[in-house]
C-alpha positions as CSV (number, residue, x, y, z in Angstrom):
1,X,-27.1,5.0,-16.3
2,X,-23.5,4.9,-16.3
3,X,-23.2,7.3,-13.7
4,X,-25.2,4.9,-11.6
5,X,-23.2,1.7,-12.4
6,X,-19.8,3.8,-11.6
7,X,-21.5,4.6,-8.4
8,X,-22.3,1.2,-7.7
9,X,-19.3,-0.1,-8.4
10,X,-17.8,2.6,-5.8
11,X,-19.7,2.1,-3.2
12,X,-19.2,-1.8,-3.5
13,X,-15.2,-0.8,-2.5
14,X,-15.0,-2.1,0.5
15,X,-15.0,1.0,3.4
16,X,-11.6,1.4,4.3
17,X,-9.7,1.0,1.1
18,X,-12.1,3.4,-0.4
19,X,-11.3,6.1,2.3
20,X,-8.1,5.7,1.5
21,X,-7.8,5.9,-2.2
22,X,-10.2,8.4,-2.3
23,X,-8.0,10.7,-0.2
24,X,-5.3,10.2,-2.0
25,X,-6.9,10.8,-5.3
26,X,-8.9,14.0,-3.9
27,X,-5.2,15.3,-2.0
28,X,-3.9,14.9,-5.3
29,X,-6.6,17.0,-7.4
30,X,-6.2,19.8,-4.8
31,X,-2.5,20.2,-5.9
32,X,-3.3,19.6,-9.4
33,X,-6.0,22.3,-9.0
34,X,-3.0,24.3,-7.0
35,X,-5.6,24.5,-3.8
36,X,-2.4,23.3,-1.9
37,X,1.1,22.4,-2.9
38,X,3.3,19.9,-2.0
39,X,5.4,21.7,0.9
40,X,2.4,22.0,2.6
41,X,1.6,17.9,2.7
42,X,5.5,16.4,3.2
43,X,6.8,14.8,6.2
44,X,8.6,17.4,8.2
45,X,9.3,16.6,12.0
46,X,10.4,20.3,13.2
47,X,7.2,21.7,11.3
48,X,5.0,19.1,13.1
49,X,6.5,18.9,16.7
50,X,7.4,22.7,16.9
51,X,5.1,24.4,14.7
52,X,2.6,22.0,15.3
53,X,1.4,21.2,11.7
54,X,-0.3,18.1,13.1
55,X,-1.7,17.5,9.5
56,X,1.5,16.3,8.2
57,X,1.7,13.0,9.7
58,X,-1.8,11.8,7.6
59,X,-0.9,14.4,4.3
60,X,2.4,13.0,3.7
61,X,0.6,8.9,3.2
62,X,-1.7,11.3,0.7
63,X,0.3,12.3,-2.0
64,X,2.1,10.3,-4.7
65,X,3.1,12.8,-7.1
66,X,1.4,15.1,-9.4
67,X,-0.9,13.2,-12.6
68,X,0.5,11.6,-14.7
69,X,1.7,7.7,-15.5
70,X,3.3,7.6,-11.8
71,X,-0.2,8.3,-9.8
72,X,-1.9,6.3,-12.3
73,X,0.4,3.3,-11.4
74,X,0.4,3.4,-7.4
75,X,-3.0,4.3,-7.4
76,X,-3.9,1.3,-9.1
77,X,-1.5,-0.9,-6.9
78,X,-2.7,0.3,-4.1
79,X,-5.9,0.2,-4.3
80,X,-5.7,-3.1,-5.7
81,X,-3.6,-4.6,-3.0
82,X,-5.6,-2.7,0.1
83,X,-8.7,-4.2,-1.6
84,X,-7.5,-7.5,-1.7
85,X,-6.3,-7.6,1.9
86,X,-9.5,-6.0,3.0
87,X,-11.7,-8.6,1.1
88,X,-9.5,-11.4,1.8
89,X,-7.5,-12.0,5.1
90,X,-9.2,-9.1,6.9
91,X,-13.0,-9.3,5.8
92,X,-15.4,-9.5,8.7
93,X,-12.2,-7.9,10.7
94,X,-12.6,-3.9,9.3
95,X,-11.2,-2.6,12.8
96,X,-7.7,-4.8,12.6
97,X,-7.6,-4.0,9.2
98,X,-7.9,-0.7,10.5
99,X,-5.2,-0.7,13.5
100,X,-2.8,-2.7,10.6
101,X,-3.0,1.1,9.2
102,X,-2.3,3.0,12.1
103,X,0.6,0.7,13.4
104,X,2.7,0.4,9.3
105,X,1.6,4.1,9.6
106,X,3.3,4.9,13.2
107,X,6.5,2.7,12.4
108,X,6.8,4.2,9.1
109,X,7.1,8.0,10.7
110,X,8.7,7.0,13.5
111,X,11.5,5.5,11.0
112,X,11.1,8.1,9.0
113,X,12.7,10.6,11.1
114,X,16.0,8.7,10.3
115,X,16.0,8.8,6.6
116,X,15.8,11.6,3.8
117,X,11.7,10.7,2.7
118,X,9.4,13.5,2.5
119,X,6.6,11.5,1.1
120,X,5.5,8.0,3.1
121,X,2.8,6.8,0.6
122,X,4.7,4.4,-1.2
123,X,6.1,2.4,1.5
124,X,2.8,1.9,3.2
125,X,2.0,0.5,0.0
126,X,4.8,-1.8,-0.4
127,X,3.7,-2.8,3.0
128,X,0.7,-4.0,1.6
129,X,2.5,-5.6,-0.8
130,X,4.5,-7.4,1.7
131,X,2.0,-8.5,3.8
132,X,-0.5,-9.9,0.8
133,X,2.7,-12.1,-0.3
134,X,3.6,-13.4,3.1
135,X,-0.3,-14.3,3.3
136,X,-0.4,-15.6,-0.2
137,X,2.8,-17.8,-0.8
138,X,1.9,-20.4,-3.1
139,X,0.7,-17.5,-5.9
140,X,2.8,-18.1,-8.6
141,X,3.7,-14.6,-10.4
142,X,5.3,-13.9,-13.6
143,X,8.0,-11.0,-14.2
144,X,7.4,-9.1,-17.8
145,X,6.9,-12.9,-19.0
146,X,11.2,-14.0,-17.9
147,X,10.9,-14.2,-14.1
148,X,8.6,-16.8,-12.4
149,X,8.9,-16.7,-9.1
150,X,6.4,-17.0,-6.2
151,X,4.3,-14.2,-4.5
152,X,6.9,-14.1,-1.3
153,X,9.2,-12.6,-3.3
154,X,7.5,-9.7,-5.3
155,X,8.6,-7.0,-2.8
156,X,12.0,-8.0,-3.3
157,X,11.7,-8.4,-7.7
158,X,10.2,-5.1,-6.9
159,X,12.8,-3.8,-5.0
160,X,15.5,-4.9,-7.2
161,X,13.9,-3.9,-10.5
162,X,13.6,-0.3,-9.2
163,X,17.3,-0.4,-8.4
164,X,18.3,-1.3,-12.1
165,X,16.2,1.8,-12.7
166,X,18.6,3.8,-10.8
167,X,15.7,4.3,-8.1
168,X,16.0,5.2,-4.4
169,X,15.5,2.0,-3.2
170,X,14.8,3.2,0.8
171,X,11.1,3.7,-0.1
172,X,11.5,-0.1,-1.0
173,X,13.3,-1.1,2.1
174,X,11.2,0.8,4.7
175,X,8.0,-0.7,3.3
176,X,9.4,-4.2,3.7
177,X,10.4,-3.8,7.1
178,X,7.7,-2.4,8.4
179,X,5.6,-4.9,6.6
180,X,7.8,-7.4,8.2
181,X,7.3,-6.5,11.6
182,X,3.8,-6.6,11.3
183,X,3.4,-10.0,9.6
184,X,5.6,-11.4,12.2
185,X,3.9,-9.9,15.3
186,X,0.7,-10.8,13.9
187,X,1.0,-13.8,12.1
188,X,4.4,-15.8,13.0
189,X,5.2,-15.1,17.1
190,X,1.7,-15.9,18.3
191,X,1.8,-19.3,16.9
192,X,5.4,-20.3,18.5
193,X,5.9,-22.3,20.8
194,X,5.6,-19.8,23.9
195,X,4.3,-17.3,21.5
196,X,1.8,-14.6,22.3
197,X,-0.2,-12.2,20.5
198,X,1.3,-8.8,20.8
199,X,-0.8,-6.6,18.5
200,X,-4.0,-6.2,19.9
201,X,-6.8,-4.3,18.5
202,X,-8.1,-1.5,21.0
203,X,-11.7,-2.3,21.8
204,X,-12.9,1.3,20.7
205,X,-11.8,0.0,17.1
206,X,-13.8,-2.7,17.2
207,X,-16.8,-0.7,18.6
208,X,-16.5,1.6,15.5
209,X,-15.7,-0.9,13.1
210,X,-16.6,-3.6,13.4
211,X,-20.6,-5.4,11.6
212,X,-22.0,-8.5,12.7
213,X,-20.9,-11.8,12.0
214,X,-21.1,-12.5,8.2
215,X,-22.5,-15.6,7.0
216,X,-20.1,-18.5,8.5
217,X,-20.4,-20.7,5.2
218,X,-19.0,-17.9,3.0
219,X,-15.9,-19.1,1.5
220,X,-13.7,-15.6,0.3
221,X,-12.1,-16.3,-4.1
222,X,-8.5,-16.3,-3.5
223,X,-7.0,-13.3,-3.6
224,X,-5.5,-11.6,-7.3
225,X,-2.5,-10.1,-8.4
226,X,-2.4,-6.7,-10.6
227,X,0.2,-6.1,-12.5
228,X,3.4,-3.6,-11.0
229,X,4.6,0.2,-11.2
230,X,7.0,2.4,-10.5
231,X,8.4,2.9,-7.4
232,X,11.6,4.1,-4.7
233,X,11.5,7.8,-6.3
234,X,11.4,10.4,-3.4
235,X,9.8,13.7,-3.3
236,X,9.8,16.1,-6.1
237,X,8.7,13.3,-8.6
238,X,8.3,15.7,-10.6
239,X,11.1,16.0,-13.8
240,X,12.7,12.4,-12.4
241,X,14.1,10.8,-15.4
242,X,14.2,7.4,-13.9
243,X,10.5,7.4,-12.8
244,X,9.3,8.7,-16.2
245,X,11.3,5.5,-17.7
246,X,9.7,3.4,-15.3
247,X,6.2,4.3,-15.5
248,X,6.9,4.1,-19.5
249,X,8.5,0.3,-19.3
250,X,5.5,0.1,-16.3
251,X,2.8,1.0,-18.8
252,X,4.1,-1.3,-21.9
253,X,4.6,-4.3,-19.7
254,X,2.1,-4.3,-16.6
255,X,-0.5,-6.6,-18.2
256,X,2.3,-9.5,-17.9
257,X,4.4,-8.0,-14.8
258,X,3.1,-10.1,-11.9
259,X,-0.1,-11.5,-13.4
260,X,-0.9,-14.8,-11.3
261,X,-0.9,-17.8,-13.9
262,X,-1.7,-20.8,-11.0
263,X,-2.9,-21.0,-7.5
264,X,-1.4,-24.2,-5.4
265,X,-3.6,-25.7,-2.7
């Protein structure tokens, strides 16, 4: 019985956030299981464009560091986040949601051939982040029950709070941007005076991807807020004092960091 509830509940994931966090959380077991270590997943430009380890463009979005209190934390914000966009501002629209990916994921390793990150998963997921705020700005979130501030801002208390941490912050920073770009090419220039829609989703996307119209009178619950994790550490996690502080503050606090008390019209 309760295998078949858990499988239920599974297979109610919406499809594209479950291919995602499942990935991650199987890429993870295979290193935990030592099937594959790290150094064969990381983000290395002259072992993909002259040895070409093609594979190292998707493995490096995989991996978030071995088990422990820092996968348990960014596998939860993702998952939560990608849900929620998913569900919310892209349901009925699987193939943008998809091409979203593919662009954050392009930008991100096209950036990331200018700065020291091995491992890209956590900026896509601050991308997330970014993008659920920008659509969401009159959420009202709370910061370990001192900071109230509204959703627009979370990557940036993020951001800030992994600094005091003595955290990396470029993981931070590259999410946001690339976040950024996408929110304005898909959701601020088009509606300018002028403005037109860049980002367009390729119509083999939408053959793939895309189900029939949904029912037109379905009206989506606003979209949630979980609470927050560690983040900015680059690859090896493995042994970093600051994350293993973090996760530990993370773990104590996350039921109040960035709970949604109110929702504004």
């Amino acid at each position: 019985m309760a295998y078949q509830s858990l499988r239920l509940e599974y297979l109610q994931i919406p499809p594209v956030s479950r291919a995602y966090t499942t990935a991650c959380v199987l890429t993870t077991a295979a290193v935990q299981l030592e099937l594959i270590t790290p150094f064969q997943l990381y983000f290395n430009p002259e072992l993909i464009f002259k040895h070409f380890q093609i594979w190292r463009l998707i493995t490096n979005f995989l991996f978030f560091g071995p088990v422990g209190f820092n996968f348990l934390f960014n596998m939860i914000f993702l998952y939560r986040y990608c849900r929620m966009l998913e569900e919310g501002s892209f349901r009925g629209r699987t193939a943008d949601f998809v091409f979203m990916f593919l662009f954050g994921g392009f930008l991100m390793t096209l950036f990331g051939l200018f700065v020291s990150l091995v491992f890209l998963g956590q900026a896509f997921t601050i991308m997330l982040v970014y993008v659920w705020s920008r659509r969401n700005p009159y959420v009202r979130m709370n910061f370990f029950g001192l900071l109230n501030f509204q959703a627009p801002f979370l990557p940036w208390v993020l951001m800030g709070f992994s600094l005091l941490l003595g955290n990396s912050i470029i993981v931070d920073l590259l999410g946001i941007a690339v976040g950024h770009i996408y929110f304005f090419l898909e959701d601020v220039f088009p509606n300018q005076p002028g403005g037109i829609r860049i980002l367009k989703t390729p119509s083999i996307l939408k053959a793939i991807f895309d189900t029939p119209d949904e029912d037109p009178n379905y009206n989506p619950l606003p979209e949630e807020r979980p609470g927050g994790f560690a983040w900015g550490c680059k690859f090896p996690v493995v042994g970093c004092p600051a994350v293993r502080l973090h996760c530990v503050l993370s773990s104590v606090t996350s039921h109040q960091f960035g709970q949604p008390y109110s929702h504004h019209a």
